[in-house]
C-alpha positions in Angstrom: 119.2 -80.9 119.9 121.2 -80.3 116.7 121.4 -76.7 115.4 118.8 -76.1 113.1 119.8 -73.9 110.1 117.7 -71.9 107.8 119.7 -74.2 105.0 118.5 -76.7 106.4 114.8 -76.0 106.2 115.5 -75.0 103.0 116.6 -78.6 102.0 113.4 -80.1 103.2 111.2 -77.7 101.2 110.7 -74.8 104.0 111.1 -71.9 101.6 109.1 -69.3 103.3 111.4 -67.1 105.6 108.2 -66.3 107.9 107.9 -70.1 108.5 111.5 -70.6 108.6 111.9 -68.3 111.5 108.3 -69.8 113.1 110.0 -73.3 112.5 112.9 -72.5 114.5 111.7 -70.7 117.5 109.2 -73.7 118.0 111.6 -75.8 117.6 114.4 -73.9 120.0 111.9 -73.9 123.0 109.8 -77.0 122.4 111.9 -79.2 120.8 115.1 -79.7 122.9 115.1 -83.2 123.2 115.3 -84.3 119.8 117.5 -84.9 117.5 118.4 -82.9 114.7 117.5 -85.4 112.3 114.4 -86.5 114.4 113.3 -82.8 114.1 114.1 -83.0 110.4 112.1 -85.6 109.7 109.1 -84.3 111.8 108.9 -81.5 109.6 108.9 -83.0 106.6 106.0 -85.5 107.7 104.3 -81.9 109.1 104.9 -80.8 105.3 103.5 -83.4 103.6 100.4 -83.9 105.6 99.8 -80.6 107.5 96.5 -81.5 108.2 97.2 -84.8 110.6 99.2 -82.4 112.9 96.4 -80.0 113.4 95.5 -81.5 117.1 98.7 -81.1 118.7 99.2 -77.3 120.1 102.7 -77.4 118.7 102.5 -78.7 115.5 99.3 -76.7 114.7 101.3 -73.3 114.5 103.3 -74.9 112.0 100.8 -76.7 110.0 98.5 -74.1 109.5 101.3 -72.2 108.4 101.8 -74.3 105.3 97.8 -74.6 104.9 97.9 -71.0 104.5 95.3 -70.7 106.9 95.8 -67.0 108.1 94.6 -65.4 111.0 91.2 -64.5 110.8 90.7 -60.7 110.8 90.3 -59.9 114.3 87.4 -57.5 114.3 84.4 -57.1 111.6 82.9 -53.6 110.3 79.1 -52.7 110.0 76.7 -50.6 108.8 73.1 -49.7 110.0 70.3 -50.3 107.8 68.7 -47.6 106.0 65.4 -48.0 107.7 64.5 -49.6 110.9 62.4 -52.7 111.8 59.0 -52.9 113.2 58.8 -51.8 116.4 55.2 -51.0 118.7 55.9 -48.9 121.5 53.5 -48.7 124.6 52.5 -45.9 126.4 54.4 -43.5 124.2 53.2 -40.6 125.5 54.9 -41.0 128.9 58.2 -41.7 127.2 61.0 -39.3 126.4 62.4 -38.8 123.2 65.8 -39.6 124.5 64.5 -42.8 125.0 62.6 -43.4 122.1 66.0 -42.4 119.6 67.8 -44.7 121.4 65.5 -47.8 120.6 65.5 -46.9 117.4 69.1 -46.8 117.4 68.7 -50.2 118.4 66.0 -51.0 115.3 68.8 -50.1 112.5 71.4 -52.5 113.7 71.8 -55.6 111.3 71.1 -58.7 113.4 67.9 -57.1 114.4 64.3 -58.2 113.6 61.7 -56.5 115.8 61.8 -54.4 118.6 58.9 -53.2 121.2 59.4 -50.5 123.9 57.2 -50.7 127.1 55.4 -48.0 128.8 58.1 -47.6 131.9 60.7 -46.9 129.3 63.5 -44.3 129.9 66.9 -43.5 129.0 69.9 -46.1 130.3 73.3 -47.3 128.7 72.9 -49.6 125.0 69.3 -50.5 125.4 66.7 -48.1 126.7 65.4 -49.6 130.0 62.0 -51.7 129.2 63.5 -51.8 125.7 63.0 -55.5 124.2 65.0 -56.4 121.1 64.4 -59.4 118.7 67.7 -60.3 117.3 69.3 -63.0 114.5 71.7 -65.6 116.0 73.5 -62.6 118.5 73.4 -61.7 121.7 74.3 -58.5 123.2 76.1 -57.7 126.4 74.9 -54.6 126.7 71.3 -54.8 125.9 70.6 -57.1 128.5 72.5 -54.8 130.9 75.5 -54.8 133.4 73.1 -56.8 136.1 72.7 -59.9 134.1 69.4 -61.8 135.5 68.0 -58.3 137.6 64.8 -60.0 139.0 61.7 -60.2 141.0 60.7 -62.9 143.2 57.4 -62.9 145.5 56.5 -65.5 147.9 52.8 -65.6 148.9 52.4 -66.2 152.7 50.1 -68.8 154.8 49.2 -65.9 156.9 46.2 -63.1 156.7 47.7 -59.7 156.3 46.7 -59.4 159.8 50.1 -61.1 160.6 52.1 -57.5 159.9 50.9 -55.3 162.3 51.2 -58.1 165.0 54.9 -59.1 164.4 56.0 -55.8 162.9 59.5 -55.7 165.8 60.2 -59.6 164.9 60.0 -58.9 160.7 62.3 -55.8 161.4 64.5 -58.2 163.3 64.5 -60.8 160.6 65.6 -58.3 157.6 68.4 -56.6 159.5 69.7 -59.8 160.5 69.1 -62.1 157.5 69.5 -59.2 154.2 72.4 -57.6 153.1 73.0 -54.8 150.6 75.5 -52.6 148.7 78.7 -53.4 147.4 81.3 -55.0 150.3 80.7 -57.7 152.3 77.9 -60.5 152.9 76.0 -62.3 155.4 77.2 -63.4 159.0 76.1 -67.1 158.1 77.5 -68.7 155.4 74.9 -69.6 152.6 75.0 -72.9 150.4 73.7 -73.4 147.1 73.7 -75.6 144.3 74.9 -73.1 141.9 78.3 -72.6 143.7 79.2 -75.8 142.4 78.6 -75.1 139.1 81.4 -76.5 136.4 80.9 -73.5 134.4 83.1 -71.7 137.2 85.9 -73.7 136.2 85.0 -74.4 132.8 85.8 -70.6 131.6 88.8 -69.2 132.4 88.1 -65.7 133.5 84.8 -66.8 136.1 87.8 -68.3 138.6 88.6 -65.7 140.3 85.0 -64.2 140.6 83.4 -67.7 142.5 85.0 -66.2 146.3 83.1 -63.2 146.0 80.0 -65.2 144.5 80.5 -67.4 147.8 80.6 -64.0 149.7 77.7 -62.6 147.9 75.1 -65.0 147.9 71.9 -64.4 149.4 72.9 -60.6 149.4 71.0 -57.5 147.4 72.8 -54.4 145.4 72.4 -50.9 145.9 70.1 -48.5 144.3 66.6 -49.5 143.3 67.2 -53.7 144.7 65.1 -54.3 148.4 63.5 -57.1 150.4 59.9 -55.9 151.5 57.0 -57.6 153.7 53.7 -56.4 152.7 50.1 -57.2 151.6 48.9 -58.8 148.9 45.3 -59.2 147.8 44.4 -62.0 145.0 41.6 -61.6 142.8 38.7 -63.8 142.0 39.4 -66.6 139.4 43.2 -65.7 140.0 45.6 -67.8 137.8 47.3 -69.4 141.3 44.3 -71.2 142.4 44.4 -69.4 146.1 41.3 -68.3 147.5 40.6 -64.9 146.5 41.5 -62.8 150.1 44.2 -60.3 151.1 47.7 -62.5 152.1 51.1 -61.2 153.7 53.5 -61.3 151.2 57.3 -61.0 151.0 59.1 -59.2 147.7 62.4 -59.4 146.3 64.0 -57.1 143.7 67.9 -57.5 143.0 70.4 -59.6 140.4 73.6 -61.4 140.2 75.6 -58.9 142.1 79.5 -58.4 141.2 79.6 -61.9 139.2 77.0 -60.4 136.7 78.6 -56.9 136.5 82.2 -58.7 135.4 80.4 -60.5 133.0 78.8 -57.8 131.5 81.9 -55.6 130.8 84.2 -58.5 130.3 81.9 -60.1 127.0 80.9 -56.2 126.4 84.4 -55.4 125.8 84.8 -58.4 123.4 82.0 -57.9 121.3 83.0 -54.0 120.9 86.9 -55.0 120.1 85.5 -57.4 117.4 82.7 -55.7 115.9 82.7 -52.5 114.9 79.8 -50.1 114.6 79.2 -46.8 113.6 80.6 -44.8 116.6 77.1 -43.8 118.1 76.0 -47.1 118.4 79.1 -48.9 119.4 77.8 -49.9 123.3 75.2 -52.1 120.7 78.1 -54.4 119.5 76.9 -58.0 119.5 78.4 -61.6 119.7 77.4 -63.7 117.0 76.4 -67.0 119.0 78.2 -69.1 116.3 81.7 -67.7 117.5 83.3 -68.9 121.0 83.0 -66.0 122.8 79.0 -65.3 121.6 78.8 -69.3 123.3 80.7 -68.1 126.3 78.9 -65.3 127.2 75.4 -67.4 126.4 76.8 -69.6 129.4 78.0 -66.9 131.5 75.0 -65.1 131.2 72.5 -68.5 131.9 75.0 -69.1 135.4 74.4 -65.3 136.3 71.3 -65.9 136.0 71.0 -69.0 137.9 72.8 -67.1 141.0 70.5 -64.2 141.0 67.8 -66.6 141.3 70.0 -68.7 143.8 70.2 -65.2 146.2 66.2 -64.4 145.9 65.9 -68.4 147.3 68.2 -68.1 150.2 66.6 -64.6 151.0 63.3 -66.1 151.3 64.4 -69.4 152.3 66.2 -67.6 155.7 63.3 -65.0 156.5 60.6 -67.4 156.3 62.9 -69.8 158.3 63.1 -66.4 160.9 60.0 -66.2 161.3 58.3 -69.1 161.0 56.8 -68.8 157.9 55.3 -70.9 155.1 55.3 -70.2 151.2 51.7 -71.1 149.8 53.2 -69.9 146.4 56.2 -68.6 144.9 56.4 -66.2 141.7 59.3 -64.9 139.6 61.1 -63.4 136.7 64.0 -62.1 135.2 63.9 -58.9 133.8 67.4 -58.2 132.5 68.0 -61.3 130.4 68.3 -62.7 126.9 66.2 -65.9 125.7 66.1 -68.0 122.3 62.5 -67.8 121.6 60.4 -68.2 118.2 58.3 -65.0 116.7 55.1 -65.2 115.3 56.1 -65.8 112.1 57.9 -69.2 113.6 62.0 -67.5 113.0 64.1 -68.5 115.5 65.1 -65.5 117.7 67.2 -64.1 120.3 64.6 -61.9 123.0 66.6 -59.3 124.6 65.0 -57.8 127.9 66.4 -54.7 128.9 63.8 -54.0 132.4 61.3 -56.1 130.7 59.0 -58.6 132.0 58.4 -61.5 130.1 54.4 -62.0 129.3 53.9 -65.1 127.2 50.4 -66.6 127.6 49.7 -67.3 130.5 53.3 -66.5 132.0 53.2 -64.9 135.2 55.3 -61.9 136.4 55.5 -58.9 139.1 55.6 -55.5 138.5 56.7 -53.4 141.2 55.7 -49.6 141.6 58.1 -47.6 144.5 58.0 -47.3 147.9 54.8 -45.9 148.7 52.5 -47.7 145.9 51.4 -51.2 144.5 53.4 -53.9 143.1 51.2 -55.9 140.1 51.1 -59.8 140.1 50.6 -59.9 136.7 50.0 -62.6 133.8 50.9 -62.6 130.5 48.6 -62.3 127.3 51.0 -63.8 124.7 50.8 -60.3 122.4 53.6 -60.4 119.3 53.8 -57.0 118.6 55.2 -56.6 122.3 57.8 -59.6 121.8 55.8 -61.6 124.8 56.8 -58.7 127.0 55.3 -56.0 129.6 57.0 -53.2 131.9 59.4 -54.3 134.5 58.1 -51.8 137.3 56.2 -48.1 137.2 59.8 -46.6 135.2 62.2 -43.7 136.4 60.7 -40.0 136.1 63.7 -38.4 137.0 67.3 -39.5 137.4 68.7 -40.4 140.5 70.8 -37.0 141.0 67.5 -35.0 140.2 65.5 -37.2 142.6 67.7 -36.1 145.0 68.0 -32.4 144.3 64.4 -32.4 144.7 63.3 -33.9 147.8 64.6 -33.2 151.5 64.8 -36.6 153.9 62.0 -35.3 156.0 59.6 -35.0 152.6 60.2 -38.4 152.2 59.2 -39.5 155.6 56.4 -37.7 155.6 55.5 -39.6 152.2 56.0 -42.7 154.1 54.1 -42.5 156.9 51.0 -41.1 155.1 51.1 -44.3 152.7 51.6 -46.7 156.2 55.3 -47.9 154.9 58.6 -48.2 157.1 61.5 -48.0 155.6 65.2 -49.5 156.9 67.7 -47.8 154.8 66.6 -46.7 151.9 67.8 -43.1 149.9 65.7 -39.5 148.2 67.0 -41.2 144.9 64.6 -44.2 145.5 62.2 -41.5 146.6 58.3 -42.3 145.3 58.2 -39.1 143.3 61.1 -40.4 141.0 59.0 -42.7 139.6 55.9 -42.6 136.9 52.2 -43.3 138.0 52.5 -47.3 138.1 48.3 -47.3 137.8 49.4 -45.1 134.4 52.2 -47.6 133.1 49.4 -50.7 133.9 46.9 -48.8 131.9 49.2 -48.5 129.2 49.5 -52.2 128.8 45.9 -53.7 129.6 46.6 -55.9 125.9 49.7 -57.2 127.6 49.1 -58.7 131.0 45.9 -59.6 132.8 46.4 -58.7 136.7 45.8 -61.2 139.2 46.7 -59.4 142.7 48.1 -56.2 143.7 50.9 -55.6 146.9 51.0 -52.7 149.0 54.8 -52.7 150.6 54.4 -52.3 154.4 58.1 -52.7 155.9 61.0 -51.9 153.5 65.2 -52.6 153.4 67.6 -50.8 151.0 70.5 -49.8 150.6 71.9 -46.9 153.2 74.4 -45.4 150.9 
């Protein structure tokens, strides 16, 4: 390649030094096998029609250079609104204030249009948990939550509840052999599932790396609050499933999309807080306008975490009912950390955050799980507006994990157990029952909600063992 001059771009109508300068170092690393007068006259084609060299990676930088297109600033600055939008909060009385502020935090953003908070409502990071935000055309990271897709999944067994107390050894067998929980590691037998071959993994960039440990992880549970339980369920009369009304065994899964969701969630969180900026208080609340590339990205990073929490709950089920011989008569589930377009009563198009939320549109059924020691609700959804199609997502913390466990010795919590006929494998005093509000209190509170259609007493429990 000739030397190309600064004179020389000069001569061709290159008068800028900025695009002199970009001119040459494009040209020094990119261009080496031309000539000098090849390169010359490439440029001047670039410069009289900058637009038909748009396509081509190279050429772009240059073109858009003598467009004039500039960068676009790289992050935008907002304000709250003045007043905050509608928002109807359940069960108010047995919610505290910490957590009420920060919904409303959540009501004065910009993009939002309605808001509802549900009776097991407490404090947690962006959104309050069993906080549900309407928004307009964004989504944000951090009000659905660090475990994108956190969900329930109950399988209703063709067995009387008989069936527990018979084969109690064999079902404690089955879930320290076939569940797995906390952090590191995964099951002995190698799990398949359709959403391991995803294109979406290869599709983005950063998700890569993070399919191995999806492999690893699948058909696995979290620490904390996720477990796999056997117990009873009883259906009512009339109930929505069509199953005779009669007390069933029942299994019960509570967990998400493991470390897959939990890089998602701070990668896209950390995106929409570089690139827009809120008043310093409610800065976690940064969104992703879903007409950018990264507000797209993170709409299909958060659908395929979604899919995979949904993927574990199957294999879970799939290889304990396999275990033991069991048959599914029916199978019911939900997200309750998620984002959905949806439409509000008014007909707007919407984005529905759910922050520990159950979704409730009419007729849409759902589980809400109390704690160790008391009833989970098979529940089905009234439709209601005001509560954005929602209901709770289980009874709600009382007390946070550190004070659960300052106030309650191992031994109280066995004793707890065995008076309400529950064993537990694993398990911690944080996840104790007394950490948790009355779940018959946090039903109550949302009778315009959800319509119940059978209630499950846990019987044989695996967590976590920190």
């Amino acid at each position: 390649m000739g030397n190309l001059k600064t004179k020389d771009l000069s001569k061709i109508g290159y008068h800028n030094d900025q695009l002199r300068s970009l001119v040459i170092s494009i040209a020094s690393k990119n261009f080496k096998h031309h000539s000098k007068q090849q390169l010359l006259d490439l440029l001047v084609n670039i410069k009289n029609d900058p637009d038909a060299y748009l396509d081509d990676e190279l050429t772009a930088r240059i073109a858009e250079k003598l467009i004039g297109k500039t960068a676009a600033p790289l992050f935008k600055t907002f304000e709250l609104r003045n007043e905050p939008v509608y928002c109807k909060t359940y069960g108010g009385k047995g919610i505290e204030s910490s957590a009420k502020k920060q919904m409303e935090l959540a009501n004065l953003l910009p993009v939002s249009i309605q808001g509802a908070l549900m009776p097991d409502a407490h404090m947690g990071f962006g959104l309050p948990i069993g906080g549900v935000l309407a928004t307009d055309n964004a989504v944000i990271p951090y009000a659905v939550g660090m475990d994108i897709g956190c969900r329930m999944a109950l399988s209703v067994i063709d067995e009387s509840d008989g069936f527990l107390k018979r084969f109690e050894y064999q079902i404690k067998q089955a879930l320290k052999n076939h569940t797995h929980f906390g952090m590191e590691g995964g099951l002995e037998t190698r799990q398949e599932h359709e959403v391991l071959d995803s294109p979406v993994f290869n599709n983005i960039q950063f998700l890569k790396p993070l399919r191995s440990k999806a492999v690893r992880q699948l058909g696995t549970s979290g620490n904390g609050n996720h477990f796999v339980e056997f117990g009873e369920i009883e259906l009512l009369a009339g109930n929505t499933l069509g199953l005779p009304a009669k007390k069933y065994t029942a299994l019960l899964t509570h967990s998400g999309s493991r470390g897959l969701g939990s890089a998602i969630a701070r990668h896209y969180t950390q995106i929409a807080m570089n690139t827009c900026k809120l008043p310093r208080h409610a800065q976690q609340l940064a969104w992703l306008d879903m007409n950018t590339e990264a507000g797209q990205e993170y709409w299909l990073t958060m659908t395929l975490a979604g899919d995979y929490a949904k993927a574990c709950h199957e294999r879970i089920h799939a290889n304990l009912l396999k275990a033991l011989g069991l048959k599914a008569l029916h199978v019911v589930e939900n997200h309750h950390n998620f984002a959905w377009k949806d439409q509000l009563a008014d007909g707007r198009e919407t984005i529905i955050h759910r922050k520990g939320a159950t979704p409730a549109h009419n007729g849409e059924l759902g589980i809400i799980p109390g704690s160790m020691t008391t009833p989970a609700y098979l529940v089905s959804g009234k439709g209601s507006h005001s509560a954005l199609y929602s209901a709770s997502h289980g009874a709600g913390r009382a007390m946070s994990r550190q004070k659960a466990k300052d106030s309650m010795t191992v031994s109280a919590m066995k004793k707890l157990l065995v008076n309400a006929g529950v064993t537990l494998i694993g398990g911690t005093v944080e996840e104790n029952p007394t950490a948790y509000k009355d779940i018959e209190k946090v039903i109550a509170a949302q009778s315009d909600l959800v319509d119940i259609q059978g209630k499950f007493f846990p019987r044989i429990i695996r967590m976590n063992k920190e």
